[in-house]
Steps between C-alpha positions, in 0.01 A plus 500: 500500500389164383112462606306148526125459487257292700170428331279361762261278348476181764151548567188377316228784519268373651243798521535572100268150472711321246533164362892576490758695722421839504847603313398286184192651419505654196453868481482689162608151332811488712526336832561734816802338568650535214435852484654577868775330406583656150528855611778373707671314256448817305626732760835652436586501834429159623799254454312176562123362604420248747146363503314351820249253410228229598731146531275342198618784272884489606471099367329648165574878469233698246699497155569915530720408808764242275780603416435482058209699597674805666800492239274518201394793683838658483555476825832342640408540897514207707122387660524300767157308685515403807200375674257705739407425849220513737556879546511755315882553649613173492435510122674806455827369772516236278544673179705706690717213578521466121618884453895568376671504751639828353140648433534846713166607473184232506150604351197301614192530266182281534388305188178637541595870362575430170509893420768667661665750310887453399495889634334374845741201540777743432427776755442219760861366471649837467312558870651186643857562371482849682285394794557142587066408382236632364137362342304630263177711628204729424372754750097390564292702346181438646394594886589177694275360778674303826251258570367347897296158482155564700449162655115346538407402854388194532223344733537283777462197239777631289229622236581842291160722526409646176531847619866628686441629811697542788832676511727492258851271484833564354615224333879486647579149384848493272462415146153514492403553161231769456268508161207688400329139568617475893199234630619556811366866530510850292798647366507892639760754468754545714679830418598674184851427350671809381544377133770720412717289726359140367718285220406231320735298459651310158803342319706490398685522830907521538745475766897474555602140554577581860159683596309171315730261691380673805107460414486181359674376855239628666211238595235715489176454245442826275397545173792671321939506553409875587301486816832189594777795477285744658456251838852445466582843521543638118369783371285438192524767248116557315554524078197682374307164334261462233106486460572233252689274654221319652523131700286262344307330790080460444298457198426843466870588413516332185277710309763810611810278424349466138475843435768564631737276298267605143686838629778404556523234224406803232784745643704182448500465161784586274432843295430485146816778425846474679784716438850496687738810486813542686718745729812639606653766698811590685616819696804547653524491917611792686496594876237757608233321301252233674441158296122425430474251321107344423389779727649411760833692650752258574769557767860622340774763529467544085139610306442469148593843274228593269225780420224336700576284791636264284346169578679246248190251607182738412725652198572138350133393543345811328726447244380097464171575480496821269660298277286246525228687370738730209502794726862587526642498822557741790704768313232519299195603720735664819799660324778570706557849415079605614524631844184372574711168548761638729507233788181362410357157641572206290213349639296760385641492158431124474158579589487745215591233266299261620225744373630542202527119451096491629399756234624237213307270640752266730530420794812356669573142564815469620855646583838353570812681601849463581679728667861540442682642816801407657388607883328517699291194442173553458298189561338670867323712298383332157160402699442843610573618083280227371228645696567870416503396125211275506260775634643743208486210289172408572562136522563197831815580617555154401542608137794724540861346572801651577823333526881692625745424292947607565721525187770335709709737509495626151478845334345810634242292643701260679710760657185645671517817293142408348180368475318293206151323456381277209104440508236336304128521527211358330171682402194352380257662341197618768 
């Protein structure tokens, strides 16, 4: 699934009161932009990042956008700018324009949420790939008000009396903005939203290339892709979002972004002790057994043999990261031969050694594993295992990979008689 993001920064920010577009402004010493855009380039899943900005900054992009810039970065994804138009949709059809043409899934972020998660933007294209679109959201938390404009009568002269009297107006003009500061009458409530069922919405936002080919041909104004595919007759999916990942928009933001990124910026920084240990495990694969592997049972007519349930996946990553941290490996702490074991969760014995690895004082950092099988394939499911292992893990799913490996053909393994997984993890110390 090759995935291409949209960073929709073609606006200036008007509101925010800057001497600059809104996206440049520096937050935590790093510009917003630049922020938004890095946990793309970043992102294991994202393939390539396409940025939508004002026409002035296309001629003379900001120097985090060139291409030295991103490489010293380690980072060998291609960023493409196009520039923005009058709407926010025509900025985003235009970098859409710009996409691969063999991008499958397309992830719309604004520039002005420089906080999303790597776990958030994760979830959020794992929605779309099973749904078609979904945005990222947070249920509203506080009782919410519908609100009726109470017009002033005016005299015969076309004067406003001081006091309101007379009977009272809806306002049923469209698009009539309503504020707190209405001059045109009082602001009273109109009826009492049932907050359970009100979303606020965020990105990042993703859709199929089909479903976003449908919105963006819509003419319609709206401000996000997500309200386009559901007028063109998509469901939208709703990802569970993130108190954090705030839009930048007034004054009164900034001093929130800045703690926000001292936060963030702290968690950021490398630990003072690393250690790497390594994993491996292989069972054989007879019929009558289901295959989990990562927690997750995958469909096949042959199940790994063992004394638990003999998940290669969790078994090679306990290993990896009791090592890491001189504790043996799985043997060790869940012999084979104690019944207590018999059939036991892998999952749950991870969990146990993740314990063990928090009571000398690590935490984990990272994991990668292969997976050695010759069918069935199991890339369907790695997303669904990167999530099971993160949670056990304790980490953004977007710090555990998992790649499927055949052995063309050769040996036990290659004649689909069994099952192998090599893993590595990181710890750091806590």
């Amino acid at each position: 699934m090759r995935v291409t993001a949209i960073i929709a920064a073609g606006g200036r920010g008007h509101r925010l009161g800057a001497t600059e577009p809104k996206q440049l402004v520096a937050v935590g010493g790093r510009a917003i932009l630049e922020r938004s855009v890095s946990v793309f380039l970043q992102h294991p899943s994202v393939d390539e990042v396409v940025v939508a900005l004002p026409q002035e900054l296309v001629e003379s992009p900001p120097p985090y956008l060139r291409a030295d810039a991103i490489a010293a970065r380690r980072s060998d994804k291609p960023v493409r700018i196009v520039a923005g138009g009058a709407r926010r949709q025509d900025s985003v059809a235009n970098a859409f324009r710009a996409a691969a043409a063999e991008s499958d899934i397309i992830v719309i972020h604004d520039a002005a949420r420089p906080f999303a998660s790597a776990d958030l933007i994760a979830r959020t294209i794992a929605a779309a790939a099973q749904t078609g679109a979904a945005l990222a959201a947070i249920q509203a938390r506080d009782t919410v008000k519908q609100a009726r404009l109470v017009l002033r009568p005016v005299d015969r002269l076309g004067v406003v009396p001081s006091t309101v009297e007379g009977r009272q107006v809806r306002d049923e003009r469209e698009n009539t903005p309503l504020t707190l500061s209405a001059s045109k009458g009082e602001l009273m409530v109109d009826t009492t939203l049932p907050r359970e069922t009100i979303f606020l919405a965020q990105t990042p936002q993703a859709f199929r290339r089909s479903v976003l080919a449908d919105a963006l041909a819509l003419a319609d104004d709206a401000t996000d892709e997500a309200a386009l595919a559901e007028r063109a007759g998509h469901p939208v999916q709703l990802v569970e979002g993130e108190a954090s990942n705030i839009k930048i928009t007034i004054p009164e933001d900034l001093p929130i972004a800045e703690a926000i990124a001292s936060a963030a910026d702290r968690r950021a920084l490398p630990a003072r002790t690393g250690r790497a240990g390594t994993g491996y495990d292989l069972h054989r694969l007879v019929a009558g057994r289901p295959l989990i592997l990562g927690g997750v049972t995958v469909p096949s007519d042959v199940g790994a043999l063992g004394h638990s349930d003999a998940d290669v996946v969790c078994h090679a990553v306990t290993d990896a990261i009791l090592g890491a941290v001189g504790q043996g490996d799985i043997g060790r702490h869940f012999p084979d031969g104690d019944p207590r074991w018999k059939d036991a969760s892998s999952v749950d014995l991870l969990a146990r050694a993740v314990q063990i690895v928090a009571d000398q004082g690590f935490e984990v950092g990272n994991v990668d594993v292969t997976v050695v099988l010759e069918k069935p394939r199991i890339r369907d499911h790695v997303d669904a295992m990167r999530r099971v292992l993160a949670s056990v893990l304790k980490i953004d799913a977007a710090r555990v990979s998992i790649k499927g490996k055949t052995n063309e053909g050769v040996d036990a393994i290659g004649r689909g008689e069994a099952i192998a997984a090599h893993a590595i993890a990181l710890v750091r110390s806590r």
